[in-house]
C-alpha positions in Angstrom: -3.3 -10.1 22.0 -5.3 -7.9 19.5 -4.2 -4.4 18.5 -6.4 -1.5 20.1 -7.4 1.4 17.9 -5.7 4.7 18.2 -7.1 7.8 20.7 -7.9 9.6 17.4 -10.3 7.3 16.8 -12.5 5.7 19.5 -15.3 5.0 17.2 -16.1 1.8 14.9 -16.0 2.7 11.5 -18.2 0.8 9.6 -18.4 0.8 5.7 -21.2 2.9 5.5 -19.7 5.3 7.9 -16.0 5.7 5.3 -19.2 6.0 2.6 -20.1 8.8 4.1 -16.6 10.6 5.2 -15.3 10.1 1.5 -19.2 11.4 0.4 -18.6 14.9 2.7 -15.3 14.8 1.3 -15.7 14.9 -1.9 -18.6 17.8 -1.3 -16.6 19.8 0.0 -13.8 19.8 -2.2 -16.1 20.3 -5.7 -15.1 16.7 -6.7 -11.9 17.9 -8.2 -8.5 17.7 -7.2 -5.8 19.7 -7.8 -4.1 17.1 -10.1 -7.0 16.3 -11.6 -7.2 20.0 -12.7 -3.2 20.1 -13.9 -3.4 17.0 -15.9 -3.6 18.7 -19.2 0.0 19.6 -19.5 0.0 23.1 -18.7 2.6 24.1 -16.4 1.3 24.6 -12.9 2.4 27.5 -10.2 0.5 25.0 -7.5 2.4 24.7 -4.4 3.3 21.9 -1.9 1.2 23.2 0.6 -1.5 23.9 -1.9 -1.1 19.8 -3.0 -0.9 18.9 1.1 -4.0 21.2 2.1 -5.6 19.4 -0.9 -5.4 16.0 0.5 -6.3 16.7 3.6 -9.4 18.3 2.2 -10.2 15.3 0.4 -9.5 13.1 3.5 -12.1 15.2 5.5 -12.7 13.4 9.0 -12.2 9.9 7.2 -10.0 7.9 9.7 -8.4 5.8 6.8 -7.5 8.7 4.4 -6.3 10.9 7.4 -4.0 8.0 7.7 -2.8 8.1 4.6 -2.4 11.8 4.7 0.2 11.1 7.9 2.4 8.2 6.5 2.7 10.2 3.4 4.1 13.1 5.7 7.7 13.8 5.1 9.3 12.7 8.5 6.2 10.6 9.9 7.6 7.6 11.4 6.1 4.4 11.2 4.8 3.2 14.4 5.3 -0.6 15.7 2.0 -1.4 17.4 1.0 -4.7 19.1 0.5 -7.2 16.3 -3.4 -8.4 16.1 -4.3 -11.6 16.0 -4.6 -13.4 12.9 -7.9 -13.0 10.9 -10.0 -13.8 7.7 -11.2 -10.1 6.4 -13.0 -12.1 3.5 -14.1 -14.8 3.1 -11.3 -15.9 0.6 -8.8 -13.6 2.3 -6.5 -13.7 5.7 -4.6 -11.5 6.7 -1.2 -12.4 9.6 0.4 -9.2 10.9 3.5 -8.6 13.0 1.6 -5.0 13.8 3.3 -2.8 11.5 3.9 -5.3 8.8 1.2 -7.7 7.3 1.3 -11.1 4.9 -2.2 -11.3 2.8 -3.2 -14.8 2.5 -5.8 -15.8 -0.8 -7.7 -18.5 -0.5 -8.2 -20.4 -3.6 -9.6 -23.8 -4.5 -6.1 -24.9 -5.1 -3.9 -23.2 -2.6 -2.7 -20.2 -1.2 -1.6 -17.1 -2.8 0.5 -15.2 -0.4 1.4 -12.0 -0.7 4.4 -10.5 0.8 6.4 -13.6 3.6 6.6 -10.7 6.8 10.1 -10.0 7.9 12.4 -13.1 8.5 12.6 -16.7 8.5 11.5 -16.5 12.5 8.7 -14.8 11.5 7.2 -16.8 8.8 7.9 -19.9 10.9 6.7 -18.6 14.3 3.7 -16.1 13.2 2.9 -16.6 10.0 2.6 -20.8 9.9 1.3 -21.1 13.4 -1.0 -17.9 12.4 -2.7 -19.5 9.3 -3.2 -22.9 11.3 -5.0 -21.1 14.0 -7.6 -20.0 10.8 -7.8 -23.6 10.0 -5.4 -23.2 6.8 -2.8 -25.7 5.9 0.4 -23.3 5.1 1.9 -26.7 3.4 -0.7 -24.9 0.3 1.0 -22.3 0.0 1.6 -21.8 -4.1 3.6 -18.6 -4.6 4.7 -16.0 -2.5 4.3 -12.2 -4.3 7.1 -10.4 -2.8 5.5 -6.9 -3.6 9.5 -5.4 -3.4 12.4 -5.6 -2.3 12.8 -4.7 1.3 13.1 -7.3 3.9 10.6 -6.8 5.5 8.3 -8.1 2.8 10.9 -10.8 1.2 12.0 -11.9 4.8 10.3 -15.6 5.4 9.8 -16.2 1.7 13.0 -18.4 1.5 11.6 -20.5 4.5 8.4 -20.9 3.3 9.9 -21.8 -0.3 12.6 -24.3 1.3 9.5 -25.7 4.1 6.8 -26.3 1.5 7.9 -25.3 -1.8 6.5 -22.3 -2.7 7.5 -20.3 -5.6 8.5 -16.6 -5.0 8.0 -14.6 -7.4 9.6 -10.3 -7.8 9.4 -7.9 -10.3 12.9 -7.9 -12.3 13.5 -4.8 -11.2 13.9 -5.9 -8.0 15.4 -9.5 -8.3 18.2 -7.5 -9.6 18.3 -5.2 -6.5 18.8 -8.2 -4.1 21.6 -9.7 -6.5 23.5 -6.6 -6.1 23.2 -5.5 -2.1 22.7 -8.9 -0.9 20.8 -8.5 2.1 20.1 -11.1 4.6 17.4 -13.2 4.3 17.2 -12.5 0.8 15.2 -15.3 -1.2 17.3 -17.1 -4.1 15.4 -15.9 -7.5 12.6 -17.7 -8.6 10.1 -15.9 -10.8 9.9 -13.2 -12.6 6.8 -10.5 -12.1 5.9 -8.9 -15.5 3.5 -6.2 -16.0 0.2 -7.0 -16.3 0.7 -11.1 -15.3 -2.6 -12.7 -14.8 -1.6 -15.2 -12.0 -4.2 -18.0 -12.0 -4.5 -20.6 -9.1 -7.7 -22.8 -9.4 -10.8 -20.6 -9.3 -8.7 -17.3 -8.6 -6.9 -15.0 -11.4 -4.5 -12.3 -9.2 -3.6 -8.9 -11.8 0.1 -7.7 -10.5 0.9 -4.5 -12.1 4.5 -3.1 -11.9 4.1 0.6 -9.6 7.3 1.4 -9.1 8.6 4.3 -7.0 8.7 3.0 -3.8 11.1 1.0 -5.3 12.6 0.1 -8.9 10.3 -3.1 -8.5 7.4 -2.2 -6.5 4.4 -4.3 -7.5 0.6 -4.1 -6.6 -2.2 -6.1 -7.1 -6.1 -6.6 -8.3 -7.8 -9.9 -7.4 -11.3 -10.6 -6.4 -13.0 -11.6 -2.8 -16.3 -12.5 -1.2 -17.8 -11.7 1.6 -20.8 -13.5 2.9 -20.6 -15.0 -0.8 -20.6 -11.4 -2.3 -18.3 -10.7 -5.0 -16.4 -7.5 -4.6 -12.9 -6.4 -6.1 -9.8 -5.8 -4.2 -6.7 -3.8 -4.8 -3.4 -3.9 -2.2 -1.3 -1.0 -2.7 3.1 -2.3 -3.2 4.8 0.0 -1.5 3.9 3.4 0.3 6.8 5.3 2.0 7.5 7.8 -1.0 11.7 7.8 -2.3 13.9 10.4 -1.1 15.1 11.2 -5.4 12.9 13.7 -7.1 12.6 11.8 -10.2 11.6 8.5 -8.2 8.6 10.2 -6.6 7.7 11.2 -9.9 8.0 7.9 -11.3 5.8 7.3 -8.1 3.3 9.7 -9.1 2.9 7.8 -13.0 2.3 4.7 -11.0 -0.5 6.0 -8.9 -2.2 7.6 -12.1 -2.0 4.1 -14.2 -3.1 1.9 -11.2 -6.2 3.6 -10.6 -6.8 3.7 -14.1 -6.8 0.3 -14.0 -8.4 0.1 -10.2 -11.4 1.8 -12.4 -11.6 -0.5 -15.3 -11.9 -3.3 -12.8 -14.4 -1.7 -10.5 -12.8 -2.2 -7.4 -14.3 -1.4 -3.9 -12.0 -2.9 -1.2 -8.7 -1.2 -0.3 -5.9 -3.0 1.4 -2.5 -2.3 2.4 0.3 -4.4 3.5 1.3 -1.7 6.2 -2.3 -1.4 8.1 -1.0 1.7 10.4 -1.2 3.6 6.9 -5.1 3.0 6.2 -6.7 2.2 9.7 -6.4 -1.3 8.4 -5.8 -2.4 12.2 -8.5 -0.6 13.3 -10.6 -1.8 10.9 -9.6 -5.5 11.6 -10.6 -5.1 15.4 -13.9 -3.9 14.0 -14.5 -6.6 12.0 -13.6 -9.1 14.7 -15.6 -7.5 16.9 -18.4 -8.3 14.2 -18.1 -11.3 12.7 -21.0 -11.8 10.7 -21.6 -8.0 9.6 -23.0 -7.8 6.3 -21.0 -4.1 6.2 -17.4 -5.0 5.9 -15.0 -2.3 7.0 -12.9 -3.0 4.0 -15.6 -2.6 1.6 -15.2 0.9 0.9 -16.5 1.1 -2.0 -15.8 2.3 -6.5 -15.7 6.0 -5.4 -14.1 5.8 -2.1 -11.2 3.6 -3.9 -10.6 6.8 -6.4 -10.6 8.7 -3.7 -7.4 7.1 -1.8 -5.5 7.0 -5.1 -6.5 11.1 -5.7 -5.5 11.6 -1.7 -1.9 9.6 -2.4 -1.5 12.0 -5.7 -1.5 15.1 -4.5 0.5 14.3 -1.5 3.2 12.7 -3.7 2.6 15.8 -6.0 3.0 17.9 -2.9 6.4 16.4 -1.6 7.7 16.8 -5.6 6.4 20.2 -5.3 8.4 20.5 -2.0 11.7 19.1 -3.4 11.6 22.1 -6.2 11.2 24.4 -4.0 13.9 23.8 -1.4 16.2 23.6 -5.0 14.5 26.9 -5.6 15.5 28.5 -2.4 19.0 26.8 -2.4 20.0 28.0 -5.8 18.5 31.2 -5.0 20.6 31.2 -1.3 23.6 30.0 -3.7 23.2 32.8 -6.1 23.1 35.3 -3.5 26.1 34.0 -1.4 28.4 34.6 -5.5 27.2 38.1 -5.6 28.3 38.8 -2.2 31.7 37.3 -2.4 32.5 38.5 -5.8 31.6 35.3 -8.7 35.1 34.2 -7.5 34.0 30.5 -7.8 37.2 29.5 -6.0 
């Protein structure tokens, strides 16, 4: 059963279409975000609401960066729509979906490259095995399985698929060490170690993991290349979204964001994915693209500037919720200060 696309939005949204959204977008916001504009180390009086209203100028009336704006929402809860069918977005890349989790399949000329194993040993043996078959892949390929952190619903079938066919799962350190210590079930037994940087090369395909940590100690994301209709374009899939509840973790957050799209720059990349597709219209944009198989305009093909442009959206929301967290210790120091006077600085 395939996923329909929210009420919001009715409308296809082809590539030329985001172009455009992210084009008015950037128009009408001078071309400059508000952390673009802090970034020189002055101290900045900027509010949370000044970083949120930001964002959602930037997003404009694109469907994918509005997303984004709402699952990095304090409070927004993730929604569990009906899982889509299985489907090759490239023509190097599947993606299998429980709905409101996703495992990204890359095609190589020796194997699989899998990233993240969906959320337990049930569903990597009855979604994502029968899922790939149904695309004519043999999961028995599968190389390595790129858990890109440490929550079970990304690490949750990797065991399977590494005791079924013998796949190698590889974690960040960071976050190897997180599973020794709260020993969750499902957890895989530790394999391989992520580092920063790691050029993962199966046959004709080199994967770039970079460590992003913030959404947790471990988080990793990745850079790898796909076709479409034999056109070469440059993909990034973003680790982990849902921003930490500690201060100093979102801003550890917000370093990660600024050095991956550094490096989504240097390596020109114009397609945007996410392992959570209800936080970037990726299940809309699937639907689209099944609807269209042989489009030359792939929905996920957004394009160098539009890429920039959902790293600057994710900044100044992350800035906005630090921005947030100082100011609720503002008004409770302030509350806390007021409450002493009035009792007398007893301290008792």
């Amino acid at each position: 059963m395939t996923v329909q696309p929210k009420a919001l939005h009715r409308k296809t949204l082809s590539r030329r279409r985001i172009l455009a959204f992210g084009a008015a977008a950037a128009a009408t916001a001078g071309g400059v975000s508000l952390w673009q504009k802090n970034s020189a180390g002055a101290a900045s009086t900027t509010t949370a609401q000044q970083y949120f209203d930001r964002a959602a100028e930037l997003a404009g009336d694109n469907p994918l960066l509005k997303d984004l704006v709402s699952a990095l929402t304090e409070g927004f809860t993730p929604p569990h729509p009906t899982a889509p069918e299985p489907l090759k977005i490239f023509d190097d890349v599947a993606v299998v979906s429980v709905g409101w989790v996703s495992a990204t399949a890359i095609l190589t000329s020796d194997g699989i490259i899998l990233i993240d194993a969906l959320t337990s040993p049930t569903d990597a043996e009855q979604t994502l095995v029968p899922g790939l078959r149904s695309l004519g892949l043999d999961p028995s390929t599968i190389k390595y399985v790129v858990v890109t952190h440490a929550h079970g619903d990304h690490f949750g079938g990797a065991q399977y698929l590494a005791d079924t066919y013998g796949a190698r799962v590889m974690m960040a350190p960071a976050d190897w060490d997180t599973l020794a210590t709260s020993k969750p079930a499902n957890a895989p037994t530790r394999d391989m170690d992520i580092t920063n940087g790691q050029k993962l090369a199966l046959g004709d395909t080199t994967v770039t993991l970079r460590y992003t940590p913030g959404h947790t100690p471990g988080t990793v994301s990745a850079i790898f290349p796909v076709t479409w209709q034999g056109k070469a374009h440059t993909a990034m899939l973003w680790g982990g979204t849902n921003p930490p509840t500690d201060t100093a973790d979102k801003q550890t957050y917000n370093s990660s964001i600024k050095d991956f799209s550094t490096r989504m720059k240097g390596a020109e990349v114009d397609v945007e994915l996410s392992n959570h597709a209800f936080c970037d219209y990726g299940l809309e944009r699937m639907e689209e693209l099944r609807s269209d198989p042989d489009t030359a305009d792939n929905p996920f093909v957004v394009g160098t500037s539009d890429a920039q442009l959902f790293m600057q959206v994710m900044r100044n929301m992350l800035l906005g919720r630090i921005a947030q967290d100082q100011e609720g210790a503002t008004t409770t120091a302030m509350a806390l200060a007021a409450s002493t006077t009035q009792t007398g600085g007893c301290g008792c």
